[in-house]
C-alpha atoms as one frame of an Amber mdcrd trajectory, in Angstrom:
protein
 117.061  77.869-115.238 115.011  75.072-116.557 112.839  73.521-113.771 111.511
  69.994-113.886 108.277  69.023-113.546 108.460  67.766-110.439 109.816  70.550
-108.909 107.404  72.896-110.460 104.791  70.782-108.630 106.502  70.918-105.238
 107.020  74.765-105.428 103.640  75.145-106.293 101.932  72.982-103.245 104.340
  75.175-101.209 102.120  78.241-101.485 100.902  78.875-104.944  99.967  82.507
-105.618  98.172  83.081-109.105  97.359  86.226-110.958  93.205  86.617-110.563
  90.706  88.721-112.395  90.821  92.365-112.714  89.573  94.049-110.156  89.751
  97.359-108.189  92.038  96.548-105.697  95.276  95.494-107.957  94.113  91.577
-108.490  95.468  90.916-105.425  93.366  88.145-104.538  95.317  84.798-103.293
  93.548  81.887-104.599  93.895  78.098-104.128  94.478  76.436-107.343  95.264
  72.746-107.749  99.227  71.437-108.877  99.826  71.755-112.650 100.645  68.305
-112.907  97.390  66.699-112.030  94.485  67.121-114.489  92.998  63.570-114.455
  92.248  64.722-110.137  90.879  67.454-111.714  88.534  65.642-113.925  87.184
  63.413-111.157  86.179  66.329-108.949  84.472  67.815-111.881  82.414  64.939
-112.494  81.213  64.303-108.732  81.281  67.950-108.042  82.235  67.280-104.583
  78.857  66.008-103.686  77.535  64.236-101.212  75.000  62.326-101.796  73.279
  62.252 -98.532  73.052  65.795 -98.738  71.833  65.536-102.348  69.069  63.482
-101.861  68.025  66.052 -98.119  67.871  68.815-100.268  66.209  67.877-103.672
  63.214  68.880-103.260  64.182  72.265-101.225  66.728  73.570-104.586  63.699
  72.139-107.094  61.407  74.081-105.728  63.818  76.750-104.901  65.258  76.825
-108.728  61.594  76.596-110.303  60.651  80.198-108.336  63.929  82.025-108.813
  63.956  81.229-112.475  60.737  82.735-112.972  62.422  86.194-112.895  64.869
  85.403-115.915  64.600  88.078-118.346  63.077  87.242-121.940  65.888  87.196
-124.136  64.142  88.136-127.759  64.414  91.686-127.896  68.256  91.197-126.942
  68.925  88.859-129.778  67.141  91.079-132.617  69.740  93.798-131.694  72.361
  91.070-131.863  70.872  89.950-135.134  71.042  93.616-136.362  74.550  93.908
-135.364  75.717  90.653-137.179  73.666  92.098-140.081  75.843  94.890-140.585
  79.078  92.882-141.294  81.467  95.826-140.604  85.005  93.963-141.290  87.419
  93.027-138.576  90.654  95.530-139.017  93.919  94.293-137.926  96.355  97.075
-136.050  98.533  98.215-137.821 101.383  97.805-135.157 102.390  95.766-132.297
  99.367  96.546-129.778 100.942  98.221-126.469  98.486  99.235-124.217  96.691
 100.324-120.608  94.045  99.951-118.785  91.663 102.772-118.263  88.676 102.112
-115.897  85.243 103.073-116.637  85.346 106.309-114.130  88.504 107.926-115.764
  87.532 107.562-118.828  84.824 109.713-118.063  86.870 112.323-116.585  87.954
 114.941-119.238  91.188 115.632-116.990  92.289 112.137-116.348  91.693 111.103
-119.843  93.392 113.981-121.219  96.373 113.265-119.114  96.094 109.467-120.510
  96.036 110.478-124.038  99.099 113.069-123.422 100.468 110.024-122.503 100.471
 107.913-125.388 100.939 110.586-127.585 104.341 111.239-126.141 105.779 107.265
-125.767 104.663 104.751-128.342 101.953 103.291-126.300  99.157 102.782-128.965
  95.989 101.213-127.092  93.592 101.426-124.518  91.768  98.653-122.162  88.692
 100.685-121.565  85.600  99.522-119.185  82.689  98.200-120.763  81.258  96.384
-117.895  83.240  96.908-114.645  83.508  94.652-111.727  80.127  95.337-110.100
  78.224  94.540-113.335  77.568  98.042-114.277  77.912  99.007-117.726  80.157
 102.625-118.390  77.687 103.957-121.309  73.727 104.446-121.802  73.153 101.543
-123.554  70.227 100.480-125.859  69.566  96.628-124.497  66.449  95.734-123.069
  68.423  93.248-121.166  70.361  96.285-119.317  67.796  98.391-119.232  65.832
  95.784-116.976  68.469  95.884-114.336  69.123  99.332-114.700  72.403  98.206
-115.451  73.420 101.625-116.937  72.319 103.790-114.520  75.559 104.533-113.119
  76.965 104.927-116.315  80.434 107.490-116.244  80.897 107.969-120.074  78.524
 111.015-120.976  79.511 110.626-124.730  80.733 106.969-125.718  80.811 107.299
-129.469  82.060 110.814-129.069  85.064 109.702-127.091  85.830 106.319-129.176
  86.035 109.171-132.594  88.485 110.979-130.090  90.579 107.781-129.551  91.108
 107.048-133.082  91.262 110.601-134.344  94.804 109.802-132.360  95.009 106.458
-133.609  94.553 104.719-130.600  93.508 101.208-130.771  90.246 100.536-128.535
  89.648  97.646-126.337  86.272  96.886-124.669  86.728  95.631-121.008  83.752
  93.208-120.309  83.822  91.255-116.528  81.848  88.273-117.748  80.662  85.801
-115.142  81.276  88.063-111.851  78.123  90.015-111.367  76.342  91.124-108.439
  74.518  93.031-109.978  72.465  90.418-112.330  72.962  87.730-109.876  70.531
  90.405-107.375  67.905  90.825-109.971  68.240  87.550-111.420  68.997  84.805
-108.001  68.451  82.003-110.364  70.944  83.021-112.961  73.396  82.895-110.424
  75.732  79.665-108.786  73.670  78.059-106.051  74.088  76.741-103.365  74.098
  72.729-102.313  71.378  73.755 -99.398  69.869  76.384-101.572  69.937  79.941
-102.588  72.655  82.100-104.021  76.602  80.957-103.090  78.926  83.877-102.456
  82.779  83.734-102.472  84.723  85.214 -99.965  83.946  88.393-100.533  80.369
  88.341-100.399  80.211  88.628-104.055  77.592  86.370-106.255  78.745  84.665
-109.593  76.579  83.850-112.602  76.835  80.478-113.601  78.576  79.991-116.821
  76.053  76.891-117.687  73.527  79.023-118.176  72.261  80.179-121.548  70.926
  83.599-120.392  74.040  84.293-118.644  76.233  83.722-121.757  73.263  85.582
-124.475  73.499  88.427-121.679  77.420  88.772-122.029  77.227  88.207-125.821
  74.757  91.014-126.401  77.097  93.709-124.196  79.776  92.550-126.180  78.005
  92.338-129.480  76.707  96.380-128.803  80.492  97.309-127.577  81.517  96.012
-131.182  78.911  97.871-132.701  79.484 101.202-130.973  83.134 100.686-132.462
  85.192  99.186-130.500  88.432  97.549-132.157  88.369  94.707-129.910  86.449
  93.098-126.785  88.160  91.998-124.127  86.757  89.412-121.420  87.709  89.579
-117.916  86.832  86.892-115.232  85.419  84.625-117.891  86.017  82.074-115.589
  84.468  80.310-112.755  85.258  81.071-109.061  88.976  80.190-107.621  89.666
  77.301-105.504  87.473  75.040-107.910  87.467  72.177-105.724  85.833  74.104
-102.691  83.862  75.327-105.053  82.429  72.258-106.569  81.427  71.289-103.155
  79.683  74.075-102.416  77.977  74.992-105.233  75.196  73.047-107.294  75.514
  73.892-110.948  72.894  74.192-113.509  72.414  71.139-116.238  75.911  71.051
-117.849  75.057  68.212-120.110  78.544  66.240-119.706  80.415  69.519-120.441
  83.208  70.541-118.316  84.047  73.709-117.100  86.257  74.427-119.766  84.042
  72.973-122.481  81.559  75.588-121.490  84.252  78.521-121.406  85.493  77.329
-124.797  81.978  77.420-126.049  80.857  80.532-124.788  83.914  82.178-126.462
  83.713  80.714-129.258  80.349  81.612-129.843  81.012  85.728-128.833  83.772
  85.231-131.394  81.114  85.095-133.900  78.673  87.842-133.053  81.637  90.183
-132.238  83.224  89.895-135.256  80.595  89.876-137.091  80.098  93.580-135.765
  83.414  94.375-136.911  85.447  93.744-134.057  88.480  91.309-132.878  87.853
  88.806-128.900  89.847  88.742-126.178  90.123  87.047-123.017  91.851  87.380
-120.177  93.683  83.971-118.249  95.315  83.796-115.011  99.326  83.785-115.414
 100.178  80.678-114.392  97.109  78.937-117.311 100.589  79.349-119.373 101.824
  76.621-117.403  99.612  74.476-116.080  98.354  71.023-117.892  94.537  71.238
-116.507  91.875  73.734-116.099  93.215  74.968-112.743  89.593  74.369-111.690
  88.463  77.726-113.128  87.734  76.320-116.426  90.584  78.281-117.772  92.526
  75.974-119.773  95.260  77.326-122.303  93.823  74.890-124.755  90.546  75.728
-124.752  90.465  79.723-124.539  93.803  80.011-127.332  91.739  77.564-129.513
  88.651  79.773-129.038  89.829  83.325-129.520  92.282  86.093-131.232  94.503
  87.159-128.667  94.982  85.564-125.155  96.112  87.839-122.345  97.750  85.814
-119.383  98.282  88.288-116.137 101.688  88.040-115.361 102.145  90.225-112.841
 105.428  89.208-110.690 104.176  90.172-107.253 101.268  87.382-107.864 103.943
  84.114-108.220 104.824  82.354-104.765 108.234  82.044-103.397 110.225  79.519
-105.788 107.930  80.012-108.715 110.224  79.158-111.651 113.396  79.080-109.284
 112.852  82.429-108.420 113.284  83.567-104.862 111.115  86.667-104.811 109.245
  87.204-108.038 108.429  90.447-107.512 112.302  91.352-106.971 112.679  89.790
-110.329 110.572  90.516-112.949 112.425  89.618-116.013 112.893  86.022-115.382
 109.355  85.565-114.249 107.925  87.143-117.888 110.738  85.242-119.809 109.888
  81.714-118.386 105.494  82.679-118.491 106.318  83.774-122.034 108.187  80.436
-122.927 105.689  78.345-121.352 102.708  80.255-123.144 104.598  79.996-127.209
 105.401  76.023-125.535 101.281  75.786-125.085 100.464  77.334-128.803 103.360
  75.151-130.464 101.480  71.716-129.000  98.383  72.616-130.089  99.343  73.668
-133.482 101.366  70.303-133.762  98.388  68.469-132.508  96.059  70.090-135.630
  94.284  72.801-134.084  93.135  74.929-136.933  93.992  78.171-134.859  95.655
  79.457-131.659  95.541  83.092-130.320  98.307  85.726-130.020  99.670  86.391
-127.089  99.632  89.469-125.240 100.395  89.648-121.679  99.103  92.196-119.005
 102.485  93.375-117.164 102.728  94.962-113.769 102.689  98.336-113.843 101.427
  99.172-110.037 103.544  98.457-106.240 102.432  95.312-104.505 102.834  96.814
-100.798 101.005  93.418 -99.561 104.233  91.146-101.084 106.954  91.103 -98.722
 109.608  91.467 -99.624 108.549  93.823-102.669 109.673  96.847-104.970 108.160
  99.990-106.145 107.348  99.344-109.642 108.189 102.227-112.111 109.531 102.399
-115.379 112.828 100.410-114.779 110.539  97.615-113.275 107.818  97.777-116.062
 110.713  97.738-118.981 111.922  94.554-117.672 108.874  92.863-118.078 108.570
  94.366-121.586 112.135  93.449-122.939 111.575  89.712-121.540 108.603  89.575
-123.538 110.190  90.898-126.464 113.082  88.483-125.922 110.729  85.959-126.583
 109.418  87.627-129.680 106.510  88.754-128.324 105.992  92.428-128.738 102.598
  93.115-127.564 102.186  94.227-123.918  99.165  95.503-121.372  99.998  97.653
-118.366  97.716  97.082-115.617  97.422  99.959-112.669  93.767  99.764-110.782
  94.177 103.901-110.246  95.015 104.011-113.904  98.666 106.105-113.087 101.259
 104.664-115.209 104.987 105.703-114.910 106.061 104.562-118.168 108.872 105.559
-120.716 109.408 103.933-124.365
């Protein structure tokens, strides 16, 4: 059914429901995002921020004062950039797959479990899964391996780390051919936000802002948040790594709340996109120079929408910016209506056929418009029950095939299967 525009806007004031970041509770998260039809509102909240001046002008001296001693804790970044320099020094070539990637996600804890990883393996070895999402650095800002950053090392950032053997295991994964992803959460972090306050978003009134879960964010304006996330990925390359993958490279959801909340750093008449763009385009650089293809996660409905959904996910800017886009699809996370659909997460296929339309529509108008490059697009898929949707359906291998062939109907052939407890029931 082809929907018009404005009753793709009406639908989604009715409730909109978007996919979110990874996380460990199935992305589950509902969010307030704005209507897909109104980017120049968009642009006018970005550039007041929401602000009100009276509160502005109580506060100055407060966050300046504030700001000047939290900053004073930022790590020195030099040591960080030499191994960065010796990584892009090494020039290991970027190898394409050799097939249609079709993957899943395996968090940081499993794979260091010889059982559950063995189990994982058995599994593609006997369908014609190919890939793995691996952790990297999980949700709570913790890498998965000892690594050799000065930059980790200061926030013990490792400590917790579940992969004993990280090169050993990446020879094991392509002893079977697998193709290896490196999961990196990029700007949610408690745990650099907590040794670094200053790196993170702050408040209007002052101190670190928190979203709803308690959870601090680092703020995407700032250099030594980007250098940090550059370096993990740059080292993930270098360890071997076929690809790096960033999750939550994004500012918080329900931007415009946000922007009144929240005092960014000096953004220099960049938007929040801009600075997304320009983070990933710079990774892009570093990471392949160590041999090694980018990734970035989007929320599903960035395939549809006309702005930056007040994340600073725009399709336009992250396509533009990196190999392969990854929009999270999952039908249980579209609201009632969503493309004419009564209950997404009844109906699968027609959800992935009209995100997949939307997201070759998105590449097609920037490639008419000039852009020298857009990304390939691989979708995560739902491959876990939403119990929390009513009404809802256990999601098994009929379910997850659905979503697979509508992709493929749109000649898209890659896929990612996303299960937080990392149990797929999945047949090729």
């Amino acid at each position: 059914m082809v929907i018009n525009r404005l009753k793709l806007t009406m639908m989604l004031l009715s409730g909109l429901l978007a996919c979110t970041g990874c996380n460990a509770t199935e992305r589950h998260d509902e969010i307030e995002l704005p209507p897909l039809t109104q980017p120049f509102k968009q642009q006018g909240l970005r550039q007041s921020g929401g602000r009100d001046m009276q509160l502005k002008l109580k506060h100055e001296h407060k966050l300046i004062h504030s700001r000047s001693r939290l900053n004073q804790s930022a790590p020195i970044a030099k040591r960080d950039h030499k191994v960065i320099a010796k990584v892009a020094a090494s020039h290991r070539s970027v190898s394409l797959p050799n097939e249609p990637v079709r993957g899943i996600y395996v968090s940081g804890w499993v794979a260091g479990s010889k059982k559950r990883m063995q189990s994982l393996i058995d599994l593609v070895d006997r369908t014609n899964l190919n890939a793995m999402v691996i952790d990297v650095k999980n949700d709570y800002g913790q890498l998965t391996y000892r690594s050799e950053l000065p930059a980790v090392h200061a926030i013990d950032g490792d400590r917790h780390a579940s992969i004993s053997d990280i090169k050993g295991l990446l020879r094991k994964l392509k002893a079977k051919h697998i193709y290896v992803i490196g999961r990196v959460v990029t700007f949610k972090d408690p745990l650099y936000a907590k040794k670094y306050p200053g790196m993170a978003l702050q408040k209007q009134s002052g101190g670190v802002w928190r979203d709803g879960q308690g959870k601090a964010w680092l703020d995407p304006y700032q250099k030594q948040v980007r250098d940090y996330n550059e370096a993990i990925a740059a080292e993930a390359a270098a360890l071997g790594f076929d690809e790096v993958q960033f999750d939550y490279v994004r500012f918080p959801d329900n931007g415009s709340k946000v922007d009144r909340e929240v005092r960014y750093s000096d953004q220099q008449g960049r938007s929040k996109s801009d600075i997304i763009s320009l983070f990933l385009r710079e990774a892009r650089t570093v990471v392949h120079n160590a041999g090694a293809r980018v990734s970035a996660d989007v929320f599903g409905l960035v395939t549809s929408s006309t702005n930056d959904m007040g994340i600073g996910q725009s399709w336009r800017a992250v396509s533009g910016a990196v190999d392969v886009i990854s929009p999270m699809t999952y039908p249980s996370h579209y609201s009632t209506g969503m493309y004419g659909v009564k209950s997404p997460d009844l109906s699968p296929y027609p959800i992935i056929r009209q995100a997949m339309q939307d997201a070759k529509r998105r590449n097609a108008i920037m490639e008419r418009s000039g852009n020298q490059r857009t990304a390939s697009i691989r979708p995560w898929l739902q491959s876990f029950t939403a119990r929390w949707v009513h009404p809802h359906q256990s999601y098994g291998a009929e379910q997850v095939n659905k979503q697979i062939q509508a992709a493929r109907d749109q000649g898209i052939k890659e896929f990612l299967l996303w299960s937080s407890n990392c149990k797929y029931d999945y047949r090729s």
